[in-house]
C-alpha positions in Angstrom: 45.7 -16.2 -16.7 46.8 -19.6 -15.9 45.1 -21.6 -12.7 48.2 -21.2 -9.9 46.4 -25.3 -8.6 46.3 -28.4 -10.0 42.5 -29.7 -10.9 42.7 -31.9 -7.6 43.7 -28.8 -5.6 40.6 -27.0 -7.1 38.3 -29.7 -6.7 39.3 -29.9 -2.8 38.9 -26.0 -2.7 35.2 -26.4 -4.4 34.1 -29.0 -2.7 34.4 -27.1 0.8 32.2 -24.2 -0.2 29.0 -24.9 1.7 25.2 -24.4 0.0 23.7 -23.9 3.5 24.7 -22.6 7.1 26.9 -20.0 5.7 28.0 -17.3 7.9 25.6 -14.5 7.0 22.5 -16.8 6.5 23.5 -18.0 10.7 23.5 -14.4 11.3 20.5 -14.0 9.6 18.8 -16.6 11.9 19.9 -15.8 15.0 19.3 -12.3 14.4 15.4 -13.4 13.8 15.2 -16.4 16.3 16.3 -13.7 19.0 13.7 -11.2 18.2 11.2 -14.1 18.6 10.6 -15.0 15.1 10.3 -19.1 15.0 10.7 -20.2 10.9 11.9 -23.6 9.2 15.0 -24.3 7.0 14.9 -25.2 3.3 11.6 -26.3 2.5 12.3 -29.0 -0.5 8.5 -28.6 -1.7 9.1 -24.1 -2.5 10.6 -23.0 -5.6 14.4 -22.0 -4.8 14.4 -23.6 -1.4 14.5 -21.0 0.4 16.7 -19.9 3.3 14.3 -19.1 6.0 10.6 -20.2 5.6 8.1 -18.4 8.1 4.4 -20.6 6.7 1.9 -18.7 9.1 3.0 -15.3 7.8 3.2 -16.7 4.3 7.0 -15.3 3.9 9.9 -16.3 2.7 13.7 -15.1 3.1 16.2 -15.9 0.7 20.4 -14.6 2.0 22.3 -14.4 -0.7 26.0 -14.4 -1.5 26.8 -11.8 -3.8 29.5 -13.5 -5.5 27.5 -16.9 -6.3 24.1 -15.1 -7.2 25.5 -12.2 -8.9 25.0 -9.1 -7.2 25.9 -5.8 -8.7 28.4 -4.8 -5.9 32.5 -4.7 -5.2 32.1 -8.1 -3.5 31.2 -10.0 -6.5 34.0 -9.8 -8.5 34.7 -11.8 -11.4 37.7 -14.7 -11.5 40.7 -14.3 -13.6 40.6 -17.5 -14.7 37.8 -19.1 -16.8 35.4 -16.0 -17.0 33.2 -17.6 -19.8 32.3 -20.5 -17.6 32.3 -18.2 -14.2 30.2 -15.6 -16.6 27.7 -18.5 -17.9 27.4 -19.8 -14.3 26.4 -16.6 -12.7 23.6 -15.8 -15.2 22.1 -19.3 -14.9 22.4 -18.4 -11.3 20.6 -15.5 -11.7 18.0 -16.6 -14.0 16.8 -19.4 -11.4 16.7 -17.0 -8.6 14.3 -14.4 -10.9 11.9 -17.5 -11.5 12.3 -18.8 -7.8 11.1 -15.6 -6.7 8.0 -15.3 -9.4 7.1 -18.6 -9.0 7.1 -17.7 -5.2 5.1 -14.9 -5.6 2.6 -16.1 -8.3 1.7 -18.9 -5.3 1.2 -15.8 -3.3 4.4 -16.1 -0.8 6.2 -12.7 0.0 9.6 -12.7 -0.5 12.9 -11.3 0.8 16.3 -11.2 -0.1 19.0 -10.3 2.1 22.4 -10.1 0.2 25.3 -10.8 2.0 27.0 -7.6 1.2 24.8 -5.8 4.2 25.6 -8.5 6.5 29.6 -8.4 6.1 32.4 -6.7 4.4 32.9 -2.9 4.1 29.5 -1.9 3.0 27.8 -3.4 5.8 25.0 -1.9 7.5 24.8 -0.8 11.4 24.2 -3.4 13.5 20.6 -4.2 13.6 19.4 -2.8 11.0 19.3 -5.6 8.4 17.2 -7.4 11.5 14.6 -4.6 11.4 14.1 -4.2 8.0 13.7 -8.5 8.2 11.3 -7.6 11.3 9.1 -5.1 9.6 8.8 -7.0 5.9 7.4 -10.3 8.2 4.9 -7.6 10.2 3.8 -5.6 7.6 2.3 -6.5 4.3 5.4 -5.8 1.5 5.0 -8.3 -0.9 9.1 -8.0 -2.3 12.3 -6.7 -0.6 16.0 -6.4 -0.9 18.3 -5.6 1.7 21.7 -4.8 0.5 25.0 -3.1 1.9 25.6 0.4 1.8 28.6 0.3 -0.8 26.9 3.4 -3.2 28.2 5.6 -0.3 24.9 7.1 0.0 25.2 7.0 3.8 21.6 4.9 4.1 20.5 1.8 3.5 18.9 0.6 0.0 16.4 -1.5 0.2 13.6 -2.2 -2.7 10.1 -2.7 -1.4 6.9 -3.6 -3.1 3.9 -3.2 -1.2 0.7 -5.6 -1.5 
């Protein structure tokens, strides 16, 4: 399939698509800020930079967008156009975000990842509940966790947990 804009039409559409303060990761942080939880932004100095840094519980919370890190769900579809680079892109993607969270963990951070998929879009979970599973990984001891939508129709949320 043929690209419908001109190269400086796509570069203007690329360049607006933002690497921080996305919707779901501001949703994310007010969720937490409300229930008292104080963290910083995008430490430079972590592997991955992650999202949401909380040093005194030694925890870190990565929200990701399922298109741009590759998540196996109906909101990461692949483009029509230029699959082989969109393809390559994804896995490198991917690949960085495995190590990110090894390297994370092998320095003995816990980490999180919410994916944006239970945060918005048809899948999404109840209200709240992507903010208590946050809540109870920074107050208990679970080492890894994913927080995704409910889009396998199994009527609960999945969530993958390691404990310490």
């Amino acid at each position: 399939m043929v690209d419908v804009l001109t190269p400086t039409q796509r570069h203007l559409n690329m360049s607006r698509i933002r690497g921080q303060d996305t919707k779901p990761e501001l949703q994310l942080r007010r969720g937490l800020h409300a229930l008292g939880f104080r963290f910083r932004l995008y430490r430079r100095d972590l592997p991955g930079r992650p999202d949401l840094v909380f040093p005194g519980r030694c925890a870190v919370i990565f929200a990701h967008g399922c298109f741009w890190h590759g998540h196996d769900c109906p909101m990461c579809r692949m483009p029509a156009t230029r699959t082989a680079f969109w393809a390559t892109k994804i896995a490198s993607n991917r690949a960085r975000d495995q190590a990110a969270v090894a390297a994370l963990q092998e320095a003995g951070w816990r980490v999180m990842v919410v994916w944006e998929c239970a945060l918005r879009g048809p899948a999404r979970l109840p209200p709240g509940a992507v903010m208590n599973a946050a809540a109870a990984f920074l107050t208990e001891g679970t080492v890894l966790r994913t927080v995704e939508g409910n889009w396998r129709g199994s009527g609960e949320q999945r969530s993958t947990e390691l404990l310490s």
